[in-house]
C-alpha positions as CSV (number, residue, x, y, z in Angstrom):
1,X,-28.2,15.0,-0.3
2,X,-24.1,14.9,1.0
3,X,-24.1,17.4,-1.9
4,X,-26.4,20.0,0.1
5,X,-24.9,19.2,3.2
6,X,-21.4,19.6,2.1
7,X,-22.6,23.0,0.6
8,X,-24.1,24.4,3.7
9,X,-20.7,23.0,5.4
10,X,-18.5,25.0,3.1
11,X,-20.9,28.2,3.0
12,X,-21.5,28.1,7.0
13,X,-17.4,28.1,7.7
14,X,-17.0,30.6,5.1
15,X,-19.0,33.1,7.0
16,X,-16.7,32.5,9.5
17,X,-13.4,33.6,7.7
18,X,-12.1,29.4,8.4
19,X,-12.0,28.4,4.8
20,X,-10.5,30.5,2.1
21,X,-12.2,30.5,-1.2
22,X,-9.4,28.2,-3.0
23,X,-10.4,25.2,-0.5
24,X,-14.6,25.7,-0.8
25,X,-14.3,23.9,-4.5
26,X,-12.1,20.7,-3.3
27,X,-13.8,20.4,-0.2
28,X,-16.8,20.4,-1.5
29,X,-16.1,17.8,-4.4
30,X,-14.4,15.5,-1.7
31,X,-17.6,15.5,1.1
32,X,-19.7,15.1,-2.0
33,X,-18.0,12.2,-4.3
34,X,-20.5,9.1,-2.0
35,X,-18.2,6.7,-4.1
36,X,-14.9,8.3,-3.3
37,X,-16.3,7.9,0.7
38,X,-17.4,4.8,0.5
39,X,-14.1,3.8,-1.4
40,X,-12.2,5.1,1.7
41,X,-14.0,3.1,4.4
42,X,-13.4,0.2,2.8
43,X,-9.8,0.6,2.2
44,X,-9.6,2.2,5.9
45,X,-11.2,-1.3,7.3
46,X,-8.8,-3.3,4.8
47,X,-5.6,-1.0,6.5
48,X,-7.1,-2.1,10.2
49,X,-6.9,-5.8,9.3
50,X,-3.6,-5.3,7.7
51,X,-2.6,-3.5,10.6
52,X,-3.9,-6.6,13.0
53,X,-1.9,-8.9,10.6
54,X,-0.3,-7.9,7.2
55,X,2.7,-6.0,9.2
56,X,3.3,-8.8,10.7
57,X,3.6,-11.1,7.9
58,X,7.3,-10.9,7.4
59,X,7.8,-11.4,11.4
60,X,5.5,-14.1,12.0
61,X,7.6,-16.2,9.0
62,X,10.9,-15.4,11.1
63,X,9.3,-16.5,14.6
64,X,7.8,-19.7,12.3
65,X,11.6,-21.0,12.3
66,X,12.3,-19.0,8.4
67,X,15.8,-17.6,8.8
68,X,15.5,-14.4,7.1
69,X,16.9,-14.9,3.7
70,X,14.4,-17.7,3.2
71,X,11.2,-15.2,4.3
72,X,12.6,-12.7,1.8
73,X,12.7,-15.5,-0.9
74,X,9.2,-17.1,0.2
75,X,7.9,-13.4,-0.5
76,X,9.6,-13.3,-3.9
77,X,7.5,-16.2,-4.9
78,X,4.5,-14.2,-3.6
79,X,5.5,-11.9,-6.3
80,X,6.6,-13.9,-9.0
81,X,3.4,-16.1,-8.6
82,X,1.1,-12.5,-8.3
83,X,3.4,-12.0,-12.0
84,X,1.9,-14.8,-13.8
85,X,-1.5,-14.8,-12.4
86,X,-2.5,-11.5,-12.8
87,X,-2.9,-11.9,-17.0
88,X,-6.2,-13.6,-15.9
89,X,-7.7,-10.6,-14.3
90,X,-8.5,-9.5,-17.8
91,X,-11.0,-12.2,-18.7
92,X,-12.4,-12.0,-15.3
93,X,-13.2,-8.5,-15.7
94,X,-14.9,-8.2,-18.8
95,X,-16.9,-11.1,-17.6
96,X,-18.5,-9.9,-14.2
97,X,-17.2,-6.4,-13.7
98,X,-14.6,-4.4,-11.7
99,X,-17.0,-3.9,-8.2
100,X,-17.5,-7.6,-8.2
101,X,-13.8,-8.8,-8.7
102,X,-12.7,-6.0,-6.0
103,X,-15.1,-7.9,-3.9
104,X,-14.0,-11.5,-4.0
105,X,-10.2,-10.3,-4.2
106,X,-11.2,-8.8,-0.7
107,X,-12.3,-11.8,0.7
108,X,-9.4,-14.3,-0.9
109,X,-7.0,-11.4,0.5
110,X,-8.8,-12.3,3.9
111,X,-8.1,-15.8,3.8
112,X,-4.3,-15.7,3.9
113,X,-4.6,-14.7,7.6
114,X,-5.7,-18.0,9.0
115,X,-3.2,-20.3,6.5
116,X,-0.6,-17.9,8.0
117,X,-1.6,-19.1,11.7
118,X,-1.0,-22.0,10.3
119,X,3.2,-22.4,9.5
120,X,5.7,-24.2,11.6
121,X,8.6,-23.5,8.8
122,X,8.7,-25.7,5.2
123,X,6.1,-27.2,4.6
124,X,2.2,-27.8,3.1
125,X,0.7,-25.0,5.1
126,X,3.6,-22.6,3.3
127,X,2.4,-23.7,0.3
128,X,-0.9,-23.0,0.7
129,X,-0.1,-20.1,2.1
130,X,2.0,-18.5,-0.8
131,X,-1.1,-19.7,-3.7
132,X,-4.0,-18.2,-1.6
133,X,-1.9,-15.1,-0.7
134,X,-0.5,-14.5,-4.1
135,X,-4.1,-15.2,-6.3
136,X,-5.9,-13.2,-3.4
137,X,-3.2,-10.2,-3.6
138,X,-3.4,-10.5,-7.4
139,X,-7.2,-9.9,-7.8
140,X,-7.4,-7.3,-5.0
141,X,-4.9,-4.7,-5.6
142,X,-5.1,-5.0,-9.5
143,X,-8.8,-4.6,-9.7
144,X,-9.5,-2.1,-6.6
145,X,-6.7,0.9,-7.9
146,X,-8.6,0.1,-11.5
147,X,-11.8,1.0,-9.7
148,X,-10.3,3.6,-7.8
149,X,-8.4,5.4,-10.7
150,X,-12.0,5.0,-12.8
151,X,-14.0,6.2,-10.1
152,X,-12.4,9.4,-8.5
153,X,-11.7,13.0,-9.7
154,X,-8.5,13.6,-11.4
155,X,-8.6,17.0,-10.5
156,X,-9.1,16.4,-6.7
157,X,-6.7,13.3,-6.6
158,X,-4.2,14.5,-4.6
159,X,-7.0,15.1,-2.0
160,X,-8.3,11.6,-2.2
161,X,-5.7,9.4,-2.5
162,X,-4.2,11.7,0.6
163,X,-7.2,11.4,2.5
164,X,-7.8,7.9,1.9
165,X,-3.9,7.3,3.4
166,X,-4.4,9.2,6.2
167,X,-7.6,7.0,7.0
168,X,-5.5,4.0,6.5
169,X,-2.9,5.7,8.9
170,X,-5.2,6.4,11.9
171,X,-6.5,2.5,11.3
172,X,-3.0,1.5,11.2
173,X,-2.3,2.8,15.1
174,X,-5.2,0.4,16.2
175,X,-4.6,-2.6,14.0
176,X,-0.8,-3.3,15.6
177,X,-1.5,-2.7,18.9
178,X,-4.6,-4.8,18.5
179,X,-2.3,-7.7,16.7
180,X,0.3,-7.7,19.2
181,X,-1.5,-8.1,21.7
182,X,-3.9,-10.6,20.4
183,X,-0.4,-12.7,19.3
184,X,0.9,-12.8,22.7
185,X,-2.5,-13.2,24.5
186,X,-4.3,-15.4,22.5
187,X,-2.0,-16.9,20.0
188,X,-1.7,-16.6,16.2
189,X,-5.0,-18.3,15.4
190,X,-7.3,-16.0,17.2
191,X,-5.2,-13.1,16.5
192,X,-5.4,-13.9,12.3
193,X,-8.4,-15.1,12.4
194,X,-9.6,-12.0,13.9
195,X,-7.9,-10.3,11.3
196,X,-9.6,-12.3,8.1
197,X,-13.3,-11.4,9.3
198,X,-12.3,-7.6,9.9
199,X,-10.9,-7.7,6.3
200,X,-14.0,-9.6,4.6
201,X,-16.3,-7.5,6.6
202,X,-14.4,-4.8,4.8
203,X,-16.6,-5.6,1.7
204,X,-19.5,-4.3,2.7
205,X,-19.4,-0.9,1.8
206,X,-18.1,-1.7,-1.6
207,X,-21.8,-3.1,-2.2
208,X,-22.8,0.3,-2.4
209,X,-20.4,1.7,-4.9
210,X,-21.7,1.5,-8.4
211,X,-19.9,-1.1,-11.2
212,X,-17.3,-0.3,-14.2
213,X,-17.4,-2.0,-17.0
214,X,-14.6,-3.6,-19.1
215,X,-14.2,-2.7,-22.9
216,X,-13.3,-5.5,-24.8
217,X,-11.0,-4.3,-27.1
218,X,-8.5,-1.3,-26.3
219,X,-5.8,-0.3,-28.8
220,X,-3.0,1.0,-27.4
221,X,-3.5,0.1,-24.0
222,X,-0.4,-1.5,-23.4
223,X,2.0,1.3,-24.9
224,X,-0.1,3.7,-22.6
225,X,0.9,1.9,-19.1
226,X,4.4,2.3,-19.9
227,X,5.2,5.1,-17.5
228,X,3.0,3.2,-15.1
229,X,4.8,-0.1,-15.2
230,X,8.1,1.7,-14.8
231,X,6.9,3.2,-11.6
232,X,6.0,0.4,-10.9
233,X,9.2,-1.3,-10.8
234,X,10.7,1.1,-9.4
235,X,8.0,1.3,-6.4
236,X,8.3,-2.3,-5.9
237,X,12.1,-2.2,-5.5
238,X,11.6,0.2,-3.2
239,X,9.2,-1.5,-1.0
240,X,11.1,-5.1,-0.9
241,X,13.8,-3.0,1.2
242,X,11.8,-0.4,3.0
243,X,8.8,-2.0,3.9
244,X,9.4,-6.3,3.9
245,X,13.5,-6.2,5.0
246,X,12.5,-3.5,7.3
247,X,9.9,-5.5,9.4
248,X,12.8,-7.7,9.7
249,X,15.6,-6.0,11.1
250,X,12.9,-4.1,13.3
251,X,11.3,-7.7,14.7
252,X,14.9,-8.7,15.7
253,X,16.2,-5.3,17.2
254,X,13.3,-5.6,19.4
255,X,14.1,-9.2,20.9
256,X,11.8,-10.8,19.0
257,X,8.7,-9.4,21.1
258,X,5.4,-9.3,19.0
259,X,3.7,-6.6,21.3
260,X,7.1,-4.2,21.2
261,X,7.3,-4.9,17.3
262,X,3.5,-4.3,17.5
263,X,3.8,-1.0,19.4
264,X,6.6,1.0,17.3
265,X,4.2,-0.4,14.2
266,X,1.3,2.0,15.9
267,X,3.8,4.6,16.9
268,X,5.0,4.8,13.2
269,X,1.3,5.0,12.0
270,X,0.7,7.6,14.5
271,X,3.2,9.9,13.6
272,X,2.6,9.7,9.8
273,X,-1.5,10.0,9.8
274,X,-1.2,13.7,10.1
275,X,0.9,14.2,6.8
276,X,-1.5,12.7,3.7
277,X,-3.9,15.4,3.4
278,X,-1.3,18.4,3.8
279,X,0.7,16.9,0.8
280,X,-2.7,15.7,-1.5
281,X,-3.7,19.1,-1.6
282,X,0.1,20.7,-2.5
283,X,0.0,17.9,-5.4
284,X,-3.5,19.3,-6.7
285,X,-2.8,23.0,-6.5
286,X,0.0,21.9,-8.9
287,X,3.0,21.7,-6.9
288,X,4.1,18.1,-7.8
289,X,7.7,18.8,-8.9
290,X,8.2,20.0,-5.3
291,X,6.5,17.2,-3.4
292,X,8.5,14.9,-5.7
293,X,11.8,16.4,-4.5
294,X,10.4,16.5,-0.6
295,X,9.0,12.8,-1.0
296,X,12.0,11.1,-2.9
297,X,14.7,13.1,-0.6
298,X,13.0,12.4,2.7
299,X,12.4,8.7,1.6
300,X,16.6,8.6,0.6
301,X,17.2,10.0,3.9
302,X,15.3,7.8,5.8
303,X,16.8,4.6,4.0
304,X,20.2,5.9,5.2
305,X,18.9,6.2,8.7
306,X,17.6,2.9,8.8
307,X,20.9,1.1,8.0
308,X,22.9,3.2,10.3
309,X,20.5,3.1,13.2
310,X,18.6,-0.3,13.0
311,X,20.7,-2.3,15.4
312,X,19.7,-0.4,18.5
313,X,16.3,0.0,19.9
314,X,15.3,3.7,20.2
315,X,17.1,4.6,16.9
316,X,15.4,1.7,15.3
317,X,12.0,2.8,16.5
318,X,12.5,6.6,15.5
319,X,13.6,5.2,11.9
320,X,10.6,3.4,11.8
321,X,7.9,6.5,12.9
322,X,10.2,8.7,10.1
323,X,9.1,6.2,7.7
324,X,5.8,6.5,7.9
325,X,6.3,10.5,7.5
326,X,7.6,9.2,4.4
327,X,4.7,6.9,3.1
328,X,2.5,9.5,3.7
329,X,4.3,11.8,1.5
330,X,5.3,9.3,-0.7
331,X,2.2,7.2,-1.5
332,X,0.3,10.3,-2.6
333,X,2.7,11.1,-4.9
334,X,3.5,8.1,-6.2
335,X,-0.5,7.1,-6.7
336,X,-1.5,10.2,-7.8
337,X,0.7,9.9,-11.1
338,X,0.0,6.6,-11.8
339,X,-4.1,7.3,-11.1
340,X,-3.9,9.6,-13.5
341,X,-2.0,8.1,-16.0
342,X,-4.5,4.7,-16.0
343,X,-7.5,7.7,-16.0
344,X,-5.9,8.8,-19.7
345,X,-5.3,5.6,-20.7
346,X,-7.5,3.6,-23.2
347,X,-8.3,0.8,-20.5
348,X,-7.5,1.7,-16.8
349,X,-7.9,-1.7,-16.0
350,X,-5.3,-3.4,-18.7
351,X,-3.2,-0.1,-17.4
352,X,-3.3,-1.1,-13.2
353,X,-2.5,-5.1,-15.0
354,X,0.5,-3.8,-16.8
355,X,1.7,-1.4,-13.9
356,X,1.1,-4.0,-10.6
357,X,2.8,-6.8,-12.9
358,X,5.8,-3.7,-13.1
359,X,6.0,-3.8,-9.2
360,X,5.4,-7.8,-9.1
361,X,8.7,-7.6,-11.2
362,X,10.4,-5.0,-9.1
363,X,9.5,-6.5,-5.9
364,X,10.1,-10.0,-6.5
365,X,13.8,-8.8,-8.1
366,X,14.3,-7.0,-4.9
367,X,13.2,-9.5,-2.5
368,X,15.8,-12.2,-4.0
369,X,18.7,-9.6,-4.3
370,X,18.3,-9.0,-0.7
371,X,17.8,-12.9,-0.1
372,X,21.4,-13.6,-2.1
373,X,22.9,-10.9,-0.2
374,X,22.1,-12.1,3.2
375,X,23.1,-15.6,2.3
376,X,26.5,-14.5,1.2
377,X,27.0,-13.0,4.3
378,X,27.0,-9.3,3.3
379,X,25.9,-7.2,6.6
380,X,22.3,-6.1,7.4
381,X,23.0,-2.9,7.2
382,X,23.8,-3.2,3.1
383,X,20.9,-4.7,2.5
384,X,19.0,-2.0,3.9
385,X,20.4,0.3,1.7
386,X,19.4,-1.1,-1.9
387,X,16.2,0.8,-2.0
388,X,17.9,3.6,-2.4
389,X,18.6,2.6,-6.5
390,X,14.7,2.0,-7.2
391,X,14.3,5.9,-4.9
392,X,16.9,6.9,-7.9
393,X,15.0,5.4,-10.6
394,X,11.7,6.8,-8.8
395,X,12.8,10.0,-8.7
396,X,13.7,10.5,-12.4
397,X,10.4,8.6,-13.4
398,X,7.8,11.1,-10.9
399,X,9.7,14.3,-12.0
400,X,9.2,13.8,-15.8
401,X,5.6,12.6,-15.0
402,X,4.7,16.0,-13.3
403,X,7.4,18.2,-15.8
404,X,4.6,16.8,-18.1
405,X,1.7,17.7,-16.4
């Protein structure tokens, strides 16, 4: 049925001269992939609860009473926990499936929220807080970019995995506004809280997608994810600075303020919801080597700006909306490649294993080399430049992907 209607769609703005023939066949494969859709809501109700929460993970640790290298070494151990867990996926999979295992790592991701209400500094509820959050992050984002990989149209990723970021970014203006708020209004308990039943309730659509099964034996599997885990590493090195670090130097420049943080956190998304699809579709008419030079530069450039402008508000906040320019230009190409790879691989799922244990490693590495850099008393503003050696590596690793291709 979407099939026909996406036909008469296509066919009716044809007639009108909108369309040119070269979009009809990826814009009719997109409006007619149901599990591609349904995908997409899901993740676009998981970015609205990370949006009302996640981004302010980092923040919340630092208003707990964490001085900030201590939050940058509680979220190492995020990682290195996520490292050693995620070897158990395997089993898990080949037991009850990929759908089901993206299902309950959606609602174990949705439990963190509340033990995050929960912190006062050292102690239990931290704890607690780093297992749930790093078994919970383990079984999600391993399993769900398996399932995504196995279930989307390698020729028409680019599309996807843009349009599926630019869903995410449109969520991602509500979900801060909504968090700050929420945090200054009604306190962290309501406010996460809130935020764990929009993220649970973002399983429903999953129980229409259809279930992938796990081989049990894949030679060669490992050898395969290489390239993926390399990304990886790189990816994650990357995101310890530009993402974690960055929340905050951003929190503090701001005075501490939830609803301002809040606010330049929707601004950013904003700004950057307009970019994914534009870029998905450049990657898919084959013009990766150039989106690879446009992403990796822009995401250099805006590294540098960052550390020279985060100390004052209104540079701080443009860095910020610049950066989300990036991720949409970024992510896509970054995910495309690595979908891709796991698609030609023997086992997709052993693949995403291999390749999120890769940014586990890079992330967690990056996390405690910021950490030891703050507590020896090296500036912020050198800290905030260190993802630009995992945007070198990246850079090298993305061109050779799509030399190849």
């Amino acid at each position: 049925m979407r099939a026909k209607v996406a036909a008469t769609i296509v066919a009716g703005v044809r007639r009108r001269g909108v369309l040119p023939r070269r979009e009809q066949h990826a814009a009719l494969a997109f409006l007619s992939n149901n599990t591609v859709n349904w995908l997409n809501l899901h993740y676009g109700f998981h970015a609205l609860a990370l949006g009302m929460a996640g981004v302010f993970f980092a923040s919340f640790l630092l208003a707990a009473g964490l001085p900030a290298p201590t939050v940058l070494a509680v979220l190492a151990a995020i990682f290195g926990g996520r490292f050693f867990i995620r070897p158990l996926i395997l089993p898990l999979a080949r037991r009850f499936g990929l759908k089901a295992l993206v299902i309950a790592g959606t609602l174990l991701t949705a439990a963190q929220y509340p033990l995050l209400a929960q912190v006062h500094g050292l102690g239990a509820p931290l704890i607690a807080l780093c297992v749930v959050a790093s078994t919970g992050d383990t079984l999600y984002w391993t399993t769900y970019h398996a399932y995504f990989a196995a279930l989307g149209d390698p020729e028409h990723r680019g599309h996807q995995v843009g349009a599926r970021e630019a869903a995410a970014a449109v969520m991602g203006v509500i979900g801060p506004l909504v968090g700050g708020w929420a945090l200054v209004t009604v306190g962290p308990q309501a406010a996460f809280g809130a935020a764990g039943l929009v993220l649970a309730a973002s399983a429903i659509p999953l129980l229409r997608t259809p279930e992938v099964t796990i081989a049990r034996q894949a030679p060669g599997a490992l050898r395969a994810a290489l390239p993926g885990v390399l990304i990886f590493v790189a990816d994650g090195w990357v995101q310890a600075g530009f993402y974690f670090l960055w929340q905050i130097a951003l929190f503090v420049t701001l005075g501490r303020n939830f609803a301002a943080f809040g606010g330049a956190m929707a601004l950013s998304a904003l700004v950057g919801a307009v970019s994914g699809l534009v870029l998905g579709r450049l990657i898919d008419r084959g013009h990766g080597l150039r989106v690879v030079w446009l992403a990796v530069g822009a995401l250099a450039a805006v590294i540098v700006f960052r550390a020279a402008g985060y100390a004052s508000p209104l540079p701080a906040v443009i860095a910020s909306a610049a950066g989300a320019v990036v991720t949409a230009i970024y992510t896509p190409t970054v995910m495309t490649a690595v979908y891709n790879q796991a698609r030609l691989s023997p086992c997709i799922l052993r693949f995403q294993i291999a390749a999120e244990g890769g940014f586990d490693a890079g992330c967690a590495t990056g996390c405690l080399a910021t950490a030891l850099m703050l507590w020896g008393g090296a500036p912020l503003f050198a800290a905030l430049l260190l993802p630009l050696i995992g945007a070198a590596a990246m850079f090298a690793l993305l061109r050779r992907h799509y030399a190849a291709a």
